[in-house]
C-alpha positions in Angstrom: -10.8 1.7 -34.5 -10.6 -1.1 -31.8 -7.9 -3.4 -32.0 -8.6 -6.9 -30.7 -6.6 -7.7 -27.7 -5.2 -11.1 -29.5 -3.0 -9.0 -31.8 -1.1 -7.5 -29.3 2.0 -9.4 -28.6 2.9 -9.7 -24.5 5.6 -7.8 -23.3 7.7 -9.8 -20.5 8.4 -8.1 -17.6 10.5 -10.5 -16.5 13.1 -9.7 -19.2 13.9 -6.4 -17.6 15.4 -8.5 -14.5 16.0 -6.9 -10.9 16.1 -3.6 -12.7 12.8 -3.6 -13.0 12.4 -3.7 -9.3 15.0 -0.9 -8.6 13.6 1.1 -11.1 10.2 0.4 -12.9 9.5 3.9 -13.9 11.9 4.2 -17.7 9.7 0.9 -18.4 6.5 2.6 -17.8 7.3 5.4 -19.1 8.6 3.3 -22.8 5.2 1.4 -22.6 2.8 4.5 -21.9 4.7 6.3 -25.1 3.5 3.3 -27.2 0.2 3.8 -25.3 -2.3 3.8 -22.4 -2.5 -0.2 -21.9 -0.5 -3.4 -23.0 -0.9 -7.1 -22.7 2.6 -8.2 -20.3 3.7 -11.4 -18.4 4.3 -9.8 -15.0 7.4 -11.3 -13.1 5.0 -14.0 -11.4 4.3 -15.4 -14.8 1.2 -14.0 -15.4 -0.5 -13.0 -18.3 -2.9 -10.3 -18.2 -3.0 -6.3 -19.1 -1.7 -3.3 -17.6 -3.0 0.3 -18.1 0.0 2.6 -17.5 -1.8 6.2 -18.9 -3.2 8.6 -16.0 -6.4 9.1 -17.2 -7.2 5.6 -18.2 -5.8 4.2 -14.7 -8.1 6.5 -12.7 -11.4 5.7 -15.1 -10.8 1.9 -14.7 -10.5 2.6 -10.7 -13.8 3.4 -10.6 -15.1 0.9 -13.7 -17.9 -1.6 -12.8 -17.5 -3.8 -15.1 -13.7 -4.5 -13.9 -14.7 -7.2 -10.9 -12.3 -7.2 -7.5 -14.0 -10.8 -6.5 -11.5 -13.0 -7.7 -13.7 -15.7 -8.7 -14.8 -14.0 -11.8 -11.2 -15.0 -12.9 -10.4 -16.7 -16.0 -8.1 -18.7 -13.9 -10.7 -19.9 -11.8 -8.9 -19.6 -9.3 -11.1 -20.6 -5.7 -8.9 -20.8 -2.3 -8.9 -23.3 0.3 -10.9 -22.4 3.6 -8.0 -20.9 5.2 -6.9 -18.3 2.8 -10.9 -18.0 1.6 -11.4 -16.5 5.3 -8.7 -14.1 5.0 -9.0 -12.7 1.4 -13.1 -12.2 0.9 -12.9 -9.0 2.5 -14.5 -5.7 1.2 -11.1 -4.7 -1.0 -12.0 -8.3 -3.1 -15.8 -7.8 -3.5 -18.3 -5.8 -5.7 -21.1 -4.1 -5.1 -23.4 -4.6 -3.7 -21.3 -6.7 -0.9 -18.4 -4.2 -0.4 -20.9 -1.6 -0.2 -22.4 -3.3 2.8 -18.9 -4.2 4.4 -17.6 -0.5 4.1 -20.8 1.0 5.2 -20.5 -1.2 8.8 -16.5 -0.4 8.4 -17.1 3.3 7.9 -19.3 3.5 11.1 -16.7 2.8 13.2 -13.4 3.7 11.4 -13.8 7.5 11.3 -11.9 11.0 11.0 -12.9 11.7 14.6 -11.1 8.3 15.6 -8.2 8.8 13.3 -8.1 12.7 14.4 -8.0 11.5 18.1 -4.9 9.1 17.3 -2.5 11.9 16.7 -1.4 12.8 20.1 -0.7 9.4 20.5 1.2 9.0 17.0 3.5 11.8 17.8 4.3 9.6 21.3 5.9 6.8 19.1 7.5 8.7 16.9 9.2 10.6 19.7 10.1 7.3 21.8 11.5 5.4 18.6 13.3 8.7 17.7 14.6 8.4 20.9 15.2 4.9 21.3 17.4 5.6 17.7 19.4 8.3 19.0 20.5 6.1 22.1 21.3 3.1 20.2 24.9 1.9 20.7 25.1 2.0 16.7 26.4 5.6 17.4 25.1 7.5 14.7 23.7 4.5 12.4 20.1 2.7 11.9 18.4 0.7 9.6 15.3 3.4 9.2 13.2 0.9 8.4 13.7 -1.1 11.6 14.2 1.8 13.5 10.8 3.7 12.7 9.2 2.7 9.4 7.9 -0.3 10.6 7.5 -0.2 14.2 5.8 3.1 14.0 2.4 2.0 11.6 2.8 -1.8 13.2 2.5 -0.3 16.8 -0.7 2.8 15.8 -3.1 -0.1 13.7 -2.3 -2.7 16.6 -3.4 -0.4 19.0 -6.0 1.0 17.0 -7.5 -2.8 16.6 -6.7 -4.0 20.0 -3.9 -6.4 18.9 -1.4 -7.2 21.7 2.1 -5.7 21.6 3.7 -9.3 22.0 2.1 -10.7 18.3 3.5 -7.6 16.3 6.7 -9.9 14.9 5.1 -12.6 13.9 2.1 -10.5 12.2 5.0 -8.6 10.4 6.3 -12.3 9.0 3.0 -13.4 8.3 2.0 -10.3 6.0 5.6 -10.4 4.5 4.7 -13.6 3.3 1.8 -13.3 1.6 1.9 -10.0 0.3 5.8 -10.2 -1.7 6.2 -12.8 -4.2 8.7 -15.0 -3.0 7.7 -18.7 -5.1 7.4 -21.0 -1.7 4.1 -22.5 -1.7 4.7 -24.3 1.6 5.9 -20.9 3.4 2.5 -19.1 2.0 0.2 -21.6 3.4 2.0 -21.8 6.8 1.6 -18.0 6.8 -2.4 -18.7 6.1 -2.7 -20.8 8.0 -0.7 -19.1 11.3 -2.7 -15.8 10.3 -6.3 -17.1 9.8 -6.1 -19.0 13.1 -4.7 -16.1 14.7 -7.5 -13.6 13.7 -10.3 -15.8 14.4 -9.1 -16.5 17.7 -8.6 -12.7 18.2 -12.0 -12.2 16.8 -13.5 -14.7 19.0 -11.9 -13.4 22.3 -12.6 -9.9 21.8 -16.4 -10.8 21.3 -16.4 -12.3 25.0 -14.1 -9.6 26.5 -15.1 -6.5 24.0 -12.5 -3.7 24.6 -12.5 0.5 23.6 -10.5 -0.5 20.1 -12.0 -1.0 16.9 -12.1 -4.2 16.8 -14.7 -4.5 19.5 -16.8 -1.9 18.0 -16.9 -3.2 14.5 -18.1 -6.9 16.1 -20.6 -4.1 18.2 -21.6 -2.5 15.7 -25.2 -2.8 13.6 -26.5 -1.0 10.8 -30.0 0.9 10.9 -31.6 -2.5 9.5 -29.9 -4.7 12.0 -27.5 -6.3 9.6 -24.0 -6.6 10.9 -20.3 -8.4 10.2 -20.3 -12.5 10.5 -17.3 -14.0 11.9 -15.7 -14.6 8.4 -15.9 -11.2 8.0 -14.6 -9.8 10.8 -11.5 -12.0 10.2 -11.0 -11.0 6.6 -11.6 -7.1 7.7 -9.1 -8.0 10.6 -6.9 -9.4 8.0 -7.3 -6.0 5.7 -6.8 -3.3 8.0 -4.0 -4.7 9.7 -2.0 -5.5 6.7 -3.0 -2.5 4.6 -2.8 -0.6 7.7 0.7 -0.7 8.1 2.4 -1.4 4.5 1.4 1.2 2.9 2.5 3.3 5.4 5.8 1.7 5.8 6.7 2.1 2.6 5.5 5.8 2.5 8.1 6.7 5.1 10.7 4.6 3.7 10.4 5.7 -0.2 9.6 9.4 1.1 12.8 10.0 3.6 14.6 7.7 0.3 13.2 10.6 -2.0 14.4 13.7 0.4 17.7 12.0 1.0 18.7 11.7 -2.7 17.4 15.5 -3.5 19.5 17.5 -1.1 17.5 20.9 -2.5 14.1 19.3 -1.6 15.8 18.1 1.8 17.1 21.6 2.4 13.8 23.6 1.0 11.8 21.2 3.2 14.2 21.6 6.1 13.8 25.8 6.1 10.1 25.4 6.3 8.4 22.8 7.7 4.9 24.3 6.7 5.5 22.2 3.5 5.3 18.8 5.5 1.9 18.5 4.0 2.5 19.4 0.5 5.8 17.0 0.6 3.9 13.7 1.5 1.4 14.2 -1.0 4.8 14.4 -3.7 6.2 11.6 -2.0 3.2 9.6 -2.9 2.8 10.8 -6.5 6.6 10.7 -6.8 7.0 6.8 -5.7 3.9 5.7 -3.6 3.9 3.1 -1.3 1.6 0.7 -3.9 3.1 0.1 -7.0 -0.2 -1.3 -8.4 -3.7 -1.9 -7.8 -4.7 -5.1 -6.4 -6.3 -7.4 -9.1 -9.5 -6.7 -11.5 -10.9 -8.9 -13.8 -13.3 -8.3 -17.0 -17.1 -9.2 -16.6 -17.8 -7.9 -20.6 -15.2 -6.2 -22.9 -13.5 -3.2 -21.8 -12.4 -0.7 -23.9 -8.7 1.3 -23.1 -7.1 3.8 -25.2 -8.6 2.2 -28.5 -7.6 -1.4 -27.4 -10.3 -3.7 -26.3 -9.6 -6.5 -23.6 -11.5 -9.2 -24.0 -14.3 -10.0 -21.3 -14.8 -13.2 -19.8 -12.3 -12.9 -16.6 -9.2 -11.3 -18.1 -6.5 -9.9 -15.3 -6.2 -6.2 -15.4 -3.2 -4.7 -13.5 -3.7 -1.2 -12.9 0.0 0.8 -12.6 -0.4 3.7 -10.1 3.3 4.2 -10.2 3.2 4.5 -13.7 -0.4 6.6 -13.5 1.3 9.5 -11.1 4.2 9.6 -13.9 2.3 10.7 -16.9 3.9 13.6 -18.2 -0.1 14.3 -19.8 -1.3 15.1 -15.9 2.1 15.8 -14.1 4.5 18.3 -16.0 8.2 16.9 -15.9 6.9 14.2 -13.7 10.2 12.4 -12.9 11.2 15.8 -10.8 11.3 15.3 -7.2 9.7 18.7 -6.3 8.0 19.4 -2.6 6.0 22.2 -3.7 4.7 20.8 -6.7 0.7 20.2 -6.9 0.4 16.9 -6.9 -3.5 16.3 -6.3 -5.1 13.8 -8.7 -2.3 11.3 -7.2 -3.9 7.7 -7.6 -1.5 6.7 -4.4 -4.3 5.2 -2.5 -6.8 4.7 -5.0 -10.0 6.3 -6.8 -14.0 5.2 -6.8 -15.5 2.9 -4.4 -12.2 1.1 -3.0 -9.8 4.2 -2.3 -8.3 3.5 0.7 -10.5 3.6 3.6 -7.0 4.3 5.8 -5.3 7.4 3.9 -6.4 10.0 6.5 -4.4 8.0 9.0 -1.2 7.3 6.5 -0.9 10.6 5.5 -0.7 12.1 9.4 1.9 9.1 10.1 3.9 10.0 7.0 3.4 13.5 8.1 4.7 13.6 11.9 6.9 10.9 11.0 9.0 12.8 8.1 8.4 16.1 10.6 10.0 14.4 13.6 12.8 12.8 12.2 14.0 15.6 10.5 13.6 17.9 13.7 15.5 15.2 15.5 18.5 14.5 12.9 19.2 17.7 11.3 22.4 16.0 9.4 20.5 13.1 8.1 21.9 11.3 5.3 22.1 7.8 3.7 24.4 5.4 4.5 24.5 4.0 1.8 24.5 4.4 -2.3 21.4 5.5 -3.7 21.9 2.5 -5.6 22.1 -0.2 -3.1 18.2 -0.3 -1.7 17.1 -3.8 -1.9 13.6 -3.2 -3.3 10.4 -5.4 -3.0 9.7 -7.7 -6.0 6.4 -7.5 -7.4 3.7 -5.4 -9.0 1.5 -4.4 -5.6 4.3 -3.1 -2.7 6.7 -0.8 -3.8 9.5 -0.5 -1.1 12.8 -1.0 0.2 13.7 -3.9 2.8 16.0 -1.7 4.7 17.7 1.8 4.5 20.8 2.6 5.9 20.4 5.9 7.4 23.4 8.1 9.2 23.7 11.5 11.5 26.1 12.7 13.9 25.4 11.8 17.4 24.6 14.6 20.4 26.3 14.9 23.3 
């Protein structure tokens, strides 16, 4: 029998505090007992629904009738020209617009490119590694600062043509809009900072095209003739350079995190480094890099677990953090294990939106972890496993900086 979505009462995430940012995962794991989906007040104030079960979270990745366009909100939410420009890209449309946008994307943005970026990804990880070893911090680094960020910052600028000297501010600009922070005024700077930015980047390229993918994708022309407009090669811009880089960020940061504070795994891991591979894809499932799915909104009724949302532009948050912890697909899912298999992992998605950009996270996450551990071979935190200032907010899951220690050579 369906129960109508006005009888549930909302649960408020924002009673669980800062804990809830530490650790969501004994929350998830109390709400998915009760079952698959819930009606909550996330810690922005919003009201909408999150799916927590495994099953259910990958079905409604791939559900038509949940809408990414975010003016089939109930809100009605529209945004000014600025912010318009950067956020209708193809991860906010439907079909059959995001078809078209990835199908022009995907011409360009392919494994042979990402393939032919790896000698040049194991170049800056071996220069950062380097540049940490001869820091005057003798034996100490914030990881983060130190290789999390520069590394995926550095590979997608270079990948889209962006110039060395605009990395910082880019990395303040996307801070900004992508963590909740409550300053209205500091967001719209950011948008408006960013949108003039990438249009004037979009615009220069088009006059002076380079070898990057930037200047193929305004090149580029599908069999019919049909290719990007200016607004969207600024939102695409936009897309790939922030989700090009934060994800990846915080799959370096929450993986090294995860080996640190499982010395077994750190040691298994450390006597064979075959299970690189195996590790990242537990590091994702274990505490990915996106805590959930960007927004979805009902177009009819929507059916989850026996609980019916109601259509008509109702948010739906879906958990992926809490999806790749359901003990019904993962056994014991709360162990850290390198060797477990952890395919199914909703880390970077399912249906039409999975992320266009995993290939390339997963070989950075991959050198990266590789490298450093080559490099360091006494690696530890420097700090309590307790003291990682974590990210607010439903979408990023990450730390802001990770005190990392090892014994200086020589």
């Amino acid at each position: 029998m369906t129960e109508q979505a006005t009888e549930q009462p909302a649960v408020d995430l924002r009673a669980y505090g800062s804990a809830f940012h530490a650790d969501p995962y004994p929350v998830y794991a109390e709400l998915r007992e009760r079952g698959p989906v819930h009606r909550v007040i996330t810690p922005e104030g919003d009201t909408g629904w999150l799916v927590v079960g495994h099953d259910e979270v990958r079905a409604a990745l791939a559900a038509p009738t949940l809408s990414k366009d975010w003016t089939k909100s109930a809100d009605d939410w529209v945004p000014d020209d600025e912010q318009g420009e950067l956020v209708r890209h193809m991860l906010n449309s439907d079909a059959p617009r995001h078809t078209r946008l990835r199908r022009l994307v995907a011409k360009e943005f392919t494994p042979r490119r990402i393939e032919a970026l790896r000698p040049r990804v194991q170049q800056l990880t071996d220069e950062l590694l380097d540049a940490m070893a001869a820091s005057p911090s003798g034996g100490h680094a914030d990881l983060v600062e130190a290789l999390a960020f520069p590394l995926p910052i550095a590979v997608i600028c270079e990948l889209l043509g962006v110039p060395f000297m605009d990395r910082e501010p880019f990395r303040e600009w996307s801070n900004t809009l992508i963590t909740p922070h409550g300053d209205a005024e500091r967001e719209q700077a950011a948008v408006t900072a960013m949108a003039g930015y990438l249009s004037q980047m979009v615009e220069h390229k088009r006059r002076a095209p380079g070898d990057d993918l930037m200047s193929a994708l305004i090149r580029t022309t599908d069999e019919d003739g049909d290719r990007l407009s200016p607004q969207e090669l600024t939102s695409m811009a936009f897309l790939l350079l922030v989700a090009g880089h934060e994800t990846t960020v915080n799959l370096i940061t929450n993986g090294v995190l995860g080996l640190l504070t499982h010395p077994e795994q750190l040691a298994a891991l450390r006597a064979d480094v075959t299970l690189v591979d195996n590790a990242v894809e537990e590091m994702l499932r274990w505490d990915g890099p996106v805590e959930g799915a960007t927004a979805r909104f009902t177009t009819q009724p929507y059916e989850v677990g026996g609980t019916e949302i109601p259509g008509g532009g109702e948010l739906v948050i879906l958990s992926l953090a809490a999806a790749d912890r359901d003990p019904n697909r993962y056994p014991d899912p709360n162990r850290f294990d390198i060797r477990r298999q952890a395919g199914g992992h909703v880390a970077f998605g399912h249906g039409i939106h999975f992320c266009l950009g995993a290939p390339l996270a997963r070989m950075e996450g991959q050198i990266a972890i590789r490298s450093l551990l080559n490099r360091f071979p006494d690696l530890a935190l420097d700090t309590a496993p307790s003291t990682p200032d974590w990210r607010p907010g439903l979408l990023i899951r990450g730390v802001r900086r990770l005190a990392v220690r090892w014994t200086p050579q020589g």
